[in-house]
N, C-alpha and C positions, 0 to 999 in steps of 0.2 A: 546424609542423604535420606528418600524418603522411598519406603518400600513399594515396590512396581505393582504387588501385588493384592497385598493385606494391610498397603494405607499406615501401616505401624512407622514409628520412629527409629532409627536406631540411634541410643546414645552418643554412641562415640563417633557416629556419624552425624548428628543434627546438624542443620541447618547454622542453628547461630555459631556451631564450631568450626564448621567448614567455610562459612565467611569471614571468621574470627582469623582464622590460618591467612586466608587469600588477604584480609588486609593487614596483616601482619608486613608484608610487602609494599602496600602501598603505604604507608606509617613509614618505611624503613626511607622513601622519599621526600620526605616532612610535608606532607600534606595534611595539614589540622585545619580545625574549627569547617567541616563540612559532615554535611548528616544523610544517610540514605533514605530516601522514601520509595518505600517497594511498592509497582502498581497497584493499586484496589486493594491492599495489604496481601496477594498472595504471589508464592512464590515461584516463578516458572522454572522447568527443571531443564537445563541444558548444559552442554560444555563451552568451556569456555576457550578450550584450547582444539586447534584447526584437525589433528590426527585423532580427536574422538576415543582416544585410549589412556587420556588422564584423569587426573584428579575431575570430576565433576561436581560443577557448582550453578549461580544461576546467573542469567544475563543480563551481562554489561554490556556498555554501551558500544558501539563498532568500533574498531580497530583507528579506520579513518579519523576518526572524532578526537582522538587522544595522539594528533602527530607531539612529535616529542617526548608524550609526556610516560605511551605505552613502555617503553623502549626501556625505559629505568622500572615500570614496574611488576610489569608479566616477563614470562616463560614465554619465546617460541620454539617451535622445530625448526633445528638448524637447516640449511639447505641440502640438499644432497652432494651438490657438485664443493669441492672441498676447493676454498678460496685461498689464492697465491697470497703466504704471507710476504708483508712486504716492509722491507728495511728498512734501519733508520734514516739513511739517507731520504727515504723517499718521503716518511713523514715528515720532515726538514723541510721539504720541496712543495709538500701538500700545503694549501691551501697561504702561501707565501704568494702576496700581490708581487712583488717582484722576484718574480722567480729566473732570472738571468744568474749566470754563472751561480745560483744556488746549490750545484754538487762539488764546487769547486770552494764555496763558501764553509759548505761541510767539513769536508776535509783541511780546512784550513784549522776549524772550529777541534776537531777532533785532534788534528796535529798539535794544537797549541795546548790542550785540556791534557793532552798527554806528558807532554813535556813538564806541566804546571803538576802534574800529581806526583811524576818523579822526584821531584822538586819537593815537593811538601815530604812524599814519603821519605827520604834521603833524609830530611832534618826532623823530621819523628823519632829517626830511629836514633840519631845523635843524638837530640833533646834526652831520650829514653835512656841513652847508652851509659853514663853513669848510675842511676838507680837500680836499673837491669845489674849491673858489672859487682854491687854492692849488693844487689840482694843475692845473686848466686856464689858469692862468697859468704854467705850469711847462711848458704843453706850447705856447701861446702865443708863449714867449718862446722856447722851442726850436727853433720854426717860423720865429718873426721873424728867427731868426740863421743859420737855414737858406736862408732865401732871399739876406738881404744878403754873405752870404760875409764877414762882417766883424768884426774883433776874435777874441775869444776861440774864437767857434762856427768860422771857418775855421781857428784851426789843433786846434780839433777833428775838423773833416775831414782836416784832411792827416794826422793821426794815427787814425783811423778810429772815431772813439770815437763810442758808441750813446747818448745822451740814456735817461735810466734812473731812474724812481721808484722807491724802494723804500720801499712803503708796509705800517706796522709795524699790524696789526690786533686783533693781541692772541691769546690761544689760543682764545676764542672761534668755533673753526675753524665749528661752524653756523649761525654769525650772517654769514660771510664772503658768501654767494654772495648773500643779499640785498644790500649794501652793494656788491659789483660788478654786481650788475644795473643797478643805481639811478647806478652810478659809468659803466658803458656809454650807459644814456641820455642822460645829459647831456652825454656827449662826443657821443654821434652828434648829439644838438640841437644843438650850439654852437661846436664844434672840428672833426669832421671825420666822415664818414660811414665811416667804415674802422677800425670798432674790432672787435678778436679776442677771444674768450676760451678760454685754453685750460686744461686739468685734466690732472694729472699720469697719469689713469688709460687717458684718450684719445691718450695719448703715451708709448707705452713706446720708440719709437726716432726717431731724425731724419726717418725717410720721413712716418711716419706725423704725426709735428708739421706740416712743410711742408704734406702731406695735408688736415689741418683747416685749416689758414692759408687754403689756395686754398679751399676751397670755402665757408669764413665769407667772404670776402672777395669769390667771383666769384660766387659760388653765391647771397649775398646782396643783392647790390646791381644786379645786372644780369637784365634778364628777355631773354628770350627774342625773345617776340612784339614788344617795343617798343624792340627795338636790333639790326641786323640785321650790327654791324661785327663784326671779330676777335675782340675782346674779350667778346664777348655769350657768356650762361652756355653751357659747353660741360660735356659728360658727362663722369663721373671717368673712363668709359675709355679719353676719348682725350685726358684732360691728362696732361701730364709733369710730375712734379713736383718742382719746379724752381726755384732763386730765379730763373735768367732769364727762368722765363715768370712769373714774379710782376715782373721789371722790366719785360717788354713789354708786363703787361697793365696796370700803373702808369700807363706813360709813353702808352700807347693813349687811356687814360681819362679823362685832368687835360692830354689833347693842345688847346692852345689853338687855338679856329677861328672865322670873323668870324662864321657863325651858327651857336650852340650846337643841338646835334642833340637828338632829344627825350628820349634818353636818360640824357645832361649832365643835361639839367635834372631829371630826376628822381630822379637818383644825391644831385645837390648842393643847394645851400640856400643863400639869401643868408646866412646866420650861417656859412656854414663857410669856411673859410683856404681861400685861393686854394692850389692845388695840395699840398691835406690832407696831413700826416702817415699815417702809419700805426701806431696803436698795438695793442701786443699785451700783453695781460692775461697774466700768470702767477698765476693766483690759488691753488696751495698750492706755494709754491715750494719747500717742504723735501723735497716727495714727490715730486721731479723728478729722474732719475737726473742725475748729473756729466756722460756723454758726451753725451747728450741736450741739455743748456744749452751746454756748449762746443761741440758742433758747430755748434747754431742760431748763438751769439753768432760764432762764426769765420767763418764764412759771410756772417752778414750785415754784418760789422764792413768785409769788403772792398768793399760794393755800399751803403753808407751814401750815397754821393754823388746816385746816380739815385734808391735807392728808402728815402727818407724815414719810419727807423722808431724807435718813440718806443715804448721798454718799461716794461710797469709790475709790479713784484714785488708780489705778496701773501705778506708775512710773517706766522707766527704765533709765533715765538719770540721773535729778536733779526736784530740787522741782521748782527753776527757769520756768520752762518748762510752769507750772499753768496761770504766766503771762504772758510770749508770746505768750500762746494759746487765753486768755481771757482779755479783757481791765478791766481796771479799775473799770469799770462801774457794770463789769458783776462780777468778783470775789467781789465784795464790797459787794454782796448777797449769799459771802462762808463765816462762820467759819471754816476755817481750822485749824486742827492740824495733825501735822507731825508724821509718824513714820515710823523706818527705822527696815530693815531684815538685817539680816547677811549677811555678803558678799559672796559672792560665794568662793572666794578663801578661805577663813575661814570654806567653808559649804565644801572646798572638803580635806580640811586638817584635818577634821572631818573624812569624810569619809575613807578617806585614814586609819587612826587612827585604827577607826573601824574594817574592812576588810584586811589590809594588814597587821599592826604592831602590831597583836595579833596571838598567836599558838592555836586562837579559829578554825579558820579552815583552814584545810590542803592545799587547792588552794593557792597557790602563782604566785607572775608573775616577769620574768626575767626584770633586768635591761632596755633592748631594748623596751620590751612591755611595761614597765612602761613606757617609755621618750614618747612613739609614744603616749599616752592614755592622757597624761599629755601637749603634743605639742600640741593635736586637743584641748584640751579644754585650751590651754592658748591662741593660734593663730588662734580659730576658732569662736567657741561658748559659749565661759566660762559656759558649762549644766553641769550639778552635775550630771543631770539623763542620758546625753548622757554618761560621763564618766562610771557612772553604768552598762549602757548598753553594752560600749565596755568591760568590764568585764567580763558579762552575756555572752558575744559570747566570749573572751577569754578563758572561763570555757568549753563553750560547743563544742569548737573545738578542745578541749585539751584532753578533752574524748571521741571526735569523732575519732580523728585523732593518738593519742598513745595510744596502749596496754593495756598496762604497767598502764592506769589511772583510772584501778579497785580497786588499793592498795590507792588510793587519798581520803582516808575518815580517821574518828577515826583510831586511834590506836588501838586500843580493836580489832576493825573490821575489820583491814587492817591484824591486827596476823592470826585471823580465817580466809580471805581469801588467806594467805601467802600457811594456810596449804594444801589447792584445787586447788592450781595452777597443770594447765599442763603440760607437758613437752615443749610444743611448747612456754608457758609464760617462764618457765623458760630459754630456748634459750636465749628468750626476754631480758633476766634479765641480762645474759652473755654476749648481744653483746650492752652493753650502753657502754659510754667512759668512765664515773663516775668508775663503778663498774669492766672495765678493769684497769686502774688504781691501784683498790685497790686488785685485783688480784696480779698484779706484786710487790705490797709490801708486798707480803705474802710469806712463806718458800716454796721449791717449792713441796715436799706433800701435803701440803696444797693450793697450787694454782690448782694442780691434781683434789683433793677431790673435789673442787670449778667448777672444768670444766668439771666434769663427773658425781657427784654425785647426784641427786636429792636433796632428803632429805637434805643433809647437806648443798646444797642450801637453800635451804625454812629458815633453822634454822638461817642459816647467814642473809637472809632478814630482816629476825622479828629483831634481834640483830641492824642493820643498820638502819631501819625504827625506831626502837625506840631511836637509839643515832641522829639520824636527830629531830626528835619529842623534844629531851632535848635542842637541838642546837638553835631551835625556840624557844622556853621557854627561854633561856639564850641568847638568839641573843637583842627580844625588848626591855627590859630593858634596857639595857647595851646602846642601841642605841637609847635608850632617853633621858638615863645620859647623852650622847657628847653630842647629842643637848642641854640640859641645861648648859652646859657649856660652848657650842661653838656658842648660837643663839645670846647673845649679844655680841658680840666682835667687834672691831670697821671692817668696810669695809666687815664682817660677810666673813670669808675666807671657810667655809665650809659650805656657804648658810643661809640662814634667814629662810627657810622651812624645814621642818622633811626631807618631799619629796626629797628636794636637796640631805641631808644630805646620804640618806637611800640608793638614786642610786646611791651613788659614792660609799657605801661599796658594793653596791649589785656586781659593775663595775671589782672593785680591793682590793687591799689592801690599807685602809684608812692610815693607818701608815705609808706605805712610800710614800705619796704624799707630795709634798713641802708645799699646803695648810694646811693640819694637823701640820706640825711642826710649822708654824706661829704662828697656833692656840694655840698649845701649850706652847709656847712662851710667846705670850699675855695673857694667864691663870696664867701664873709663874709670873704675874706683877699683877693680881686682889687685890682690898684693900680686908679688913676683912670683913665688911658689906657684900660684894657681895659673898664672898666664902660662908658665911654660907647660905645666901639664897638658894642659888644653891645646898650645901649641905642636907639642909633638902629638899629640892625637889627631891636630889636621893635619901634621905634614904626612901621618901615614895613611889617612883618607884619601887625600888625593895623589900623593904618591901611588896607590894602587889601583887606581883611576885607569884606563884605558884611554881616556881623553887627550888628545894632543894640546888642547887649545890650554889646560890646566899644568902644562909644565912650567910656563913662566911663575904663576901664580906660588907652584910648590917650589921652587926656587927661593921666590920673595920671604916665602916664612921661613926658607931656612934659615935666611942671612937672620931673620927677626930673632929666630931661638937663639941660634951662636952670640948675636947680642946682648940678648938678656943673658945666656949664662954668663958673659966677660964681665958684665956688666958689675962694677964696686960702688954701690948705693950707699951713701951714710945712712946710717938707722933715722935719722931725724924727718930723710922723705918717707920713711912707712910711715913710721907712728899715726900723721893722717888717715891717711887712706884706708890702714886697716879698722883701728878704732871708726872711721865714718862707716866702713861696710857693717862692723858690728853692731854700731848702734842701727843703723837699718833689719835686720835682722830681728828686730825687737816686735813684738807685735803693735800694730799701730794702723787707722784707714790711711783713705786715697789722701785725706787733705793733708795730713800732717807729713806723710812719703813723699809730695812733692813740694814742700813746703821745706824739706831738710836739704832736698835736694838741690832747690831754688838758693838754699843758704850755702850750699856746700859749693856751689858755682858760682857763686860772688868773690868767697872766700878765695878761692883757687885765684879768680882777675885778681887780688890784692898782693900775690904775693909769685914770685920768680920760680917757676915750673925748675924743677931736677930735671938729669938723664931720665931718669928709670920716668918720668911722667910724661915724657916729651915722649919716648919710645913708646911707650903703652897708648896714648893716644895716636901715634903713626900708625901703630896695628892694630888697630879699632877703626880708624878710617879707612886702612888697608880692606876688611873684612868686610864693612860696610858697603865699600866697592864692589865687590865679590857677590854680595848681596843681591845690590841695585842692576848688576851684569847679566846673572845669571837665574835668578828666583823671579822671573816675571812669571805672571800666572798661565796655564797650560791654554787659556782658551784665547790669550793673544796671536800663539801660534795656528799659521796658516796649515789646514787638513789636521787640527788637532783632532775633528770628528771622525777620523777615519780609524784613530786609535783608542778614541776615550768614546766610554760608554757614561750616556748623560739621564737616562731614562730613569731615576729614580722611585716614582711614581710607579711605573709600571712592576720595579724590583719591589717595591712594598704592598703590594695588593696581592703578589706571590708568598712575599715570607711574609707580614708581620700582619696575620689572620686578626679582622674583627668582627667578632662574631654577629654582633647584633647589627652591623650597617651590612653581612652579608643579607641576614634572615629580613632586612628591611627590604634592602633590593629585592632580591628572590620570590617574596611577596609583593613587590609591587612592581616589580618590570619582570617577571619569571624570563619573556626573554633574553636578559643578559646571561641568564645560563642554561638556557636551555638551546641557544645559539640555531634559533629557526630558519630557517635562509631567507623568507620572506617578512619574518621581523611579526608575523602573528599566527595565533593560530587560526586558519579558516573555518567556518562554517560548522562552529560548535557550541550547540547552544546551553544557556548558561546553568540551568537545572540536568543537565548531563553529569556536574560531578558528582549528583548529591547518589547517585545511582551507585556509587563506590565506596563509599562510609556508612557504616548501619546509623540509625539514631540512639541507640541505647548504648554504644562504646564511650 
């Protein structure tokens, strides 16, 4: 600023600083390429903020002048009267054109996202639950041979070697810090109250590693007011940080005494090892400098004896990685042992499994939204949890945004809320395309009663809503039978994934794609061993089926299996058939694969069909029935819009950021994000910005 009375400057106060600072702010808005032009070049002195007790600088242009744009980049005084926060619901309800049973929409949204996370968390922890079960016997048995001084683990001490997981996680690197969360608690429950987690960003040198050890370690487990010895939590500025004082506060802590002091007991837990390990999480171990792990690993390799530590790598590439991070020298003081997680691809075909190809809950998502959810996590980030989450918002903008997505729960509950619909839902219900449709296939007294009558609206709902409700019941079975019969097949014509498989019926009609007849094709060529495998695999599919209408179906196959197994084939009808699949099998294109194929079905008219070939072709047209029955595509069905979210488009402007068509927009429609209510800004003229950017920045 400039002195009031002697005209002098002060440095740290000048002018070009104190505007340097204020648009430090407006910068932080991306407002570039404008320049300030200060009146007559001088500079008037005023505040720029309303209570006159701020920073002081000089003047901008009115408040008015910048609707919108003030609001992202100044300071104001808050108001005095302290405003009612207001809940989620209510921002759900805000600014929603159809806000009709909108808290009812809510709660429907928030019922089903609940159900959907127990759901995913429940098979997390299974997914998790072998890896988890094998490293804490891994860390068990590290302990057990720590204490006995015996066999192998003693002359791992006298060689000074660290007990060391290295656990492979995949590149999945977003998915990682859940999975050590979840990997931390179960060790603090059941192995030992001393586990660390450290991040390669909180560790750029050995001080500061050491640094986070102690204070995870003393910082956490010991209070204050309820332990009054040596070891009780002390301030970072008077620890030294130190492995010695990490071994005296060890050997303080797990010091055995005939009555355990109150603070024992609340550190430990009857489930944890007598005088616990200590393990330390490296959870991105690639982004860990070299002298940074060798000096930890040197360090602690000489003090293995007294202070009991048990490390765990978090890999995202390969195990490879261990020794082009560490020489020879330094890993020669790890026993390692490997152990690998599931793959992500395998953790989201799970997922998928879960959530989508079960009539547990009534959310579904259209073909388009599946590829976009499915593209970000193949071309993006392979995250299980991102993929979740695009879900979590295709659910909650499905009920923000349709109607009509109050009926998107149970069946039980969807009937009772069929019968309190309004007349304005009902309109609703009348102008879908689905349910126009199935208006025009109806006689036309009946398409009358349908477009005037209330009631026998609602009555038709509930009748529709429950023939959709059986369609899903009978839909994933069916479409887990094709995959088991169409996953192995050579060149996989209908995909190697469920996922594949699922959006192409979601798309169209599977049956008349050229791929399904290949498929088909090559099934009418499988030897006996493979059919019945495949075969008991459906009869337990739809055996477990909840479906009434699939018990004849699981009937059918069973009589097919006991067949084939009775079944006495001379060898002379395989010899074909196998050798024909074999030789397909061979790599070769489209023309020649239908060109064998062309030859192999001649051959077959020339010559008197066996049992086992007359049988295998019953149950391939059997299946194909089954097909043609049940796999018709989701948007045939009438109110499929009430359950499927179609919005693709809107789901990729959310997750799959581009950055330079946003910076394009932004600058040339700033109202698409600045969301004006009147779509401009009034009455501001054009040399008003230049008043906010110096010319010399």
């Amino acid at each position: 600023m400039w002195k009031e009375k002697t005209g002098r400057r002060d440095r740290n106060s000048s002018p070009s600083r104190a505007l340097s600072r204020n648009m430090a702010v407006v910068k932080s808005a991306h407002i570039a390429h404008a320049l300030i032009r200060p009146a007559g070049g001088i500079f008037e002195r005023c505040s720029i903020f309303s209570s006159g007790d701020a920073v002081k600088g000089w003047k901008f242009p009115p408040v008015d002048c910048l609707t919108g744009l003030h609001q992202g980049c100044f300071v104001f005084k808050p108001d005095s009267k302290k405003a009612k926060a207001s809940s989620a619901a209510d921002y759900f309800s805000k600014g929603n054109t159809d806000s009709e049973d909108s808290e009812l929409r809510f709660d429907t949204c928030q019922l089903l996202w609940k159900q959907i996370k127990c759901e995913t968390e429940q098979l997390q922890e299974d997914l998790n639950k072998k890896l988890f079960d094998n490293l804490i016997t891994f860390l068990r048995q590290s302990h057990s041979d720590f204490q006995k001084k015996k066999t192998k683990w003693a002359c791992r001490m006298k060689s000074s070697e660290i007990p060391t997981a290295a656990v492979v996680l995949g590149v999945n690197v977003m998915d990682h810090d859940l999975t050590f969360k979840s990997l931390s608690e179960v060790l603090h429950d059941d192995v030992t109250p001393f586990v660390v987690s450290l991040r390669s960003k909180e560790c750029p040198g050995i001080k500061q590693l050491l640094q986070k050890l102690m204070i995870q370690l003393m910082g956490c487990h010991v209070d204050v007011d309820s332990c009054e010895e040596e070891y009780s939590k002390p301030s970072s500025n008077r620890i030294r940080c130190s492995v010695a004082s990490l071994i005296d506060w060890y050997r303080n802590i797990t010091k055995e005494t005939d009555t355990e002091s109150q603070c024992r007991k609340r550190v430990f837990s009857s489930r944890h090892l007598e005088s616990p390990p200590v393990v330390v999480i490296f959870k991105d171990l690639e982004s860990f400098t070299t002298k940074v792990l060798q000096d930890f690993i040197f360090i602690s390799s000489h003090c293995i004896q007294e202070f009991p530590l048990v490390l765990i790598f978090g890999i995202a590439t390969s195990p490879m990685i261990i020794h082009k991070l560490l020489p020879h020298t330094v890993s020669s003081s790890l026993c390692i042992e490997l152990f690998q997680s599931l793959s992500c691809k395998e953790h989201l075909t799970k997922v998928i499994d879960k959530l989508l190809l079960t009539s547990q809950f009534p959310f579904k998502l259209s073909e388009k939204v599946l590829q976009v959810l499915i593209n970000i996590f193949l071309y993006h980030d392979f995250s299980v949890q991102n993929f979740i989450k695009g879900f979590q918002l295709s659910l909650l903008e499905h009920c923000y945004s349709h109607p009509l997505s109050v009926l998107c729960c149970e069946l039980q509950e969807a009937r009772k809320r069929t019968e309190t619909l309004s007349h304005s839902q009902c309109e609703n219900i009348r102008r879908l395309p689905s349910f126009r449709r199935f208006v025009e296939n109806q006689v036309s007294n009946k398409q009358t009663v349908l477009l005037t009558d209330d009631e026998c609206l609602k009555e038709t709902t509930q009748e529709l809503l429950q023939d959709l409700h059986t369609y899903h019941e009978n839909y994933f079975p069916i479409l887990c039978c094709l995959h088991a019969f169409t996953s192995s097949l050579p060149k996989y014509p209908l995909g190697k994934q469920i996922r594949e498989l699922y959006c192409t019926c979601l798309e169209k009609k599977v049956w008349e794609t050229e791929e399904y007849e290949s498929a088909i094709q090559l099934v009418r060529m499988m030897a006996k061993d493979e059919l019945v495998v495949i075969l008991e695999k459906c009869v337990e599919i739809i055996t477990s089926s909840p479906s009434e209408h699939l018990k004849i179906p699981s009937e059918k196959l069973k009589q097919y299996l006991d067949q084939f197994r009775n079944l006495e084939e001379a060898n002379g009808g395989q010899e074909e058939p196998i050798s024909s699949l074999q030789e397909l099998q061979k790599k070769t294109d489209l023309y020649h694969l239908q060109k064998t194929l062309l030859e192999m079905k001649e051959s077959r008219k020339l010559k008197k069909l066996t049992k086992f070939e007359m049988l295998r072709f019953e149950v391939v047209d059997f299946v194909d029935g089954l097909v043609r029955n049940y796999l018709a595509p989701a948007e045939m069905q009438t109110l499929h819009e009430v359950m499927y979210f179609s919005a693709a488009n809107t789901l990729r402007e959310h997750l799959n950021a581009a950055p330079r068509v946003a910076l394009h927009t932004a600058l040339n429609n700033p109202y698409f994000y600045l969301k004006v209510r009147n779509g401009r800004l009034s009455n501001v003229p054009t040399p008003s910005l230049y008043l906010a950017i110096p010319n010399y920045v």
